[in-house]
Residue, then its C-alpha position, 0 to 999 in steps of 0.5 A: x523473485x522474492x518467496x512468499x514467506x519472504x513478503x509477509x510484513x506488519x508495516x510499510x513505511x513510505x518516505x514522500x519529499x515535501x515539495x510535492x502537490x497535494x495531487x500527487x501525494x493523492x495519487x502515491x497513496x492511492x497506488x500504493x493501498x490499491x496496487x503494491x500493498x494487494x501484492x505484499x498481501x494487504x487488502x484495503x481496510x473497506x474489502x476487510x470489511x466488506x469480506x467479513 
């Protein structure tokens, strides 16, 4: 398990081949800006706005 000083990050660099449908690189990104990035401490860029 991973402290959470240890999850702070200023980029994420995803690496998705190129033979993929563009449905499936829809539902990557969607995964990753609504699941994985709120768990490294990320929030989509409409809730910043929103919250603000």
């Amino acid at each position: 398990m991973l402290r959470e000083e240890e999850l702070l990050l200023s980029e994420l660099r995803l690496e998705l081949p190129y033979e993929f449908d563009p449905g499936d690189y829809e539902q990557i990104l969607h995964d990753v800006r609504h699941h994985i990035a709120p768990r490294l401490g990320r929030q989509p860029a409409a809730a910043k706005t929103a919250a603000a």
